[in-house]
N, C-alpha and C positions, 0 to 999 in steps of 0.2 A: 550387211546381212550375208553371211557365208550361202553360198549355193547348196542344193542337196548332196552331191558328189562329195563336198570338200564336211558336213555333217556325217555321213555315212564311212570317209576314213577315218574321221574324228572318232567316232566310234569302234572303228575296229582298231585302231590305234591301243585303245583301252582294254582292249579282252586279251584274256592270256593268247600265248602263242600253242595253242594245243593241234594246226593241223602240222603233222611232221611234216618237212618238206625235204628233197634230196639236195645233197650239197650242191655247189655251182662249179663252174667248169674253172681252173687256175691255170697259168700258164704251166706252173710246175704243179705237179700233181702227186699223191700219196695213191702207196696200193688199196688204201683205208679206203680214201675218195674215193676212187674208178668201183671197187667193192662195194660200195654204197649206191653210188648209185645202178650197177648192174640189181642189186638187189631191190631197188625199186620199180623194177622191170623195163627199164626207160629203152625206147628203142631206136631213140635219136641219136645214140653215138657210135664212132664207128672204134674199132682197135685196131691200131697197125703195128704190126711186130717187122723189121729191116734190118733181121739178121736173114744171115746166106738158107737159104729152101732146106737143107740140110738138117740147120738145127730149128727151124721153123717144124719142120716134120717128124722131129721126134719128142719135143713140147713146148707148147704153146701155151697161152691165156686160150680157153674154153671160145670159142668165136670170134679168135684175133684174124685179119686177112694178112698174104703175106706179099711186102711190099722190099725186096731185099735193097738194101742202103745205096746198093752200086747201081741199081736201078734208077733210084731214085737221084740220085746226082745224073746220071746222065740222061734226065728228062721224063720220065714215066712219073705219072702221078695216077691219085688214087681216081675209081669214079665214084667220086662221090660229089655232092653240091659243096662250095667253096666255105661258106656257112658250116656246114654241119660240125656237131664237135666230136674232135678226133683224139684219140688217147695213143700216143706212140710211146714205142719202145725199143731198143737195140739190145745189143750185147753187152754195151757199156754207157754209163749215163753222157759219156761224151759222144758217143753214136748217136744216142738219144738228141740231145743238142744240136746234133750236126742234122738230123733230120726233119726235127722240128723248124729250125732254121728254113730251111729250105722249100718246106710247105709253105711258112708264111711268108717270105719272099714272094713264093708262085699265087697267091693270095686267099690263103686258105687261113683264114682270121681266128678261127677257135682249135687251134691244137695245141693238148696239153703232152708234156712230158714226164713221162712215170717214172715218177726218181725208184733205180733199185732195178726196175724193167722185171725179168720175171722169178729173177731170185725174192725179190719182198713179193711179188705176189703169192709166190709160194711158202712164203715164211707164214703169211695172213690163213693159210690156207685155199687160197681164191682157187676154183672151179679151170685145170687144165687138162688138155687132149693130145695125143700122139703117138707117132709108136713106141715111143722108150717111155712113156708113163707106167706102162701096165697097172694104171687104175683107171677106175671109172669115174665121171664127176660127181660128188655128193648128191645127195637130194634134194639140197636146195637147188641144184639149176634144173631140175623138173616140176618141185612142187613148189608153190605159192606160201602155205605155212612154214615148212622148213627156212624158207628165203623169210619170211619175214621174222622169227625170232634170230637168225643169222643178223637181221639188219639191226635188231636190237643190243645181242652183242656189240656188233661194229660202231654205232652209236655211242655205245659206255664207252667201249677202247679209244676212239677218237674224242671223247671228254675228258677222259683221264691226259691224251696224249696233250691236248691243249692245256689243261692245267699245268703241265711238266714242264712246259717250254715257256 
């Protein structure tokens, strides 16, 4: 006789899948993903941008910290908990690589690498800050509705894109 725990996934096994859930952390990562799930307001992850302060300063992902690469190779690490999931990005996806690398050697288990870094995120249109922007961030990274028909978009485009591939 099945226990009640193992009756109760039994059933939920069976029901459509109608609560949306935010995508999961991958080693490698799309600007689609990290876009989704900022849009689900999640506040567990961190963005590390390790390009030189420079061009950190004049744009950025909208709340990335800056951890520049040379830093980071010669010992500085993030403060954050080891655990936590971290979204990087360089100047180049092999920068990207080479930094990711490096955290999880130091033993930082959940960092993804954003293929593209911040040129696809701005092709996405993702939410960025600095002084050569001269814009402001959309609406959705203040308002709750704006972000969530954004996250409905971003759900179709990453449908379609899985289809495609």
């Amino acid at each position: 006789m099945a226990n009640i725990e193992d009756t109760i996934q039994s059933a939920k096994d069976k029901l459509p899948d109608i609560t949306p859930t935010p995508p999961g952390l991958h080693a490698q990562a799309t600007a689609h993903e990290l876009k989704s799930r900022l849009n689900w307001g999640e506040p567990a992850l961190t963005i590390i941008d390790v390009r030189d302060r420079a061009a950190f300063d004049a744009c950025r992902i909208l709340g990335a910290t800056c951890l520049p690469l040379e830093k980071l190779l010669a010992g500085e690490k993030p403060a954050v908990e080891p655990n936590r999931d971290i979204y990087i990005y360089g100047a180049t996806d092999d920068e990207t690589t080479s930094a990711a690398q490096n955290l999880r050697s130091d033993g930082f288990s959940r960092v993804a690498e954003l293929k593209g870094g911040l040129n696809s995120w701005q092709q996405i249109k993702g939410s960025v800050e600095g002084t050569a922007t001269g814009t402001k961030p959309g609406a959705s990274a203040y308002n709750v509705v704006s972000r969530l028909k954004e996250f409905a978009e971003e759900k179709a485009q990453e449908s379609k894109q899985k289809r495609s591939m």
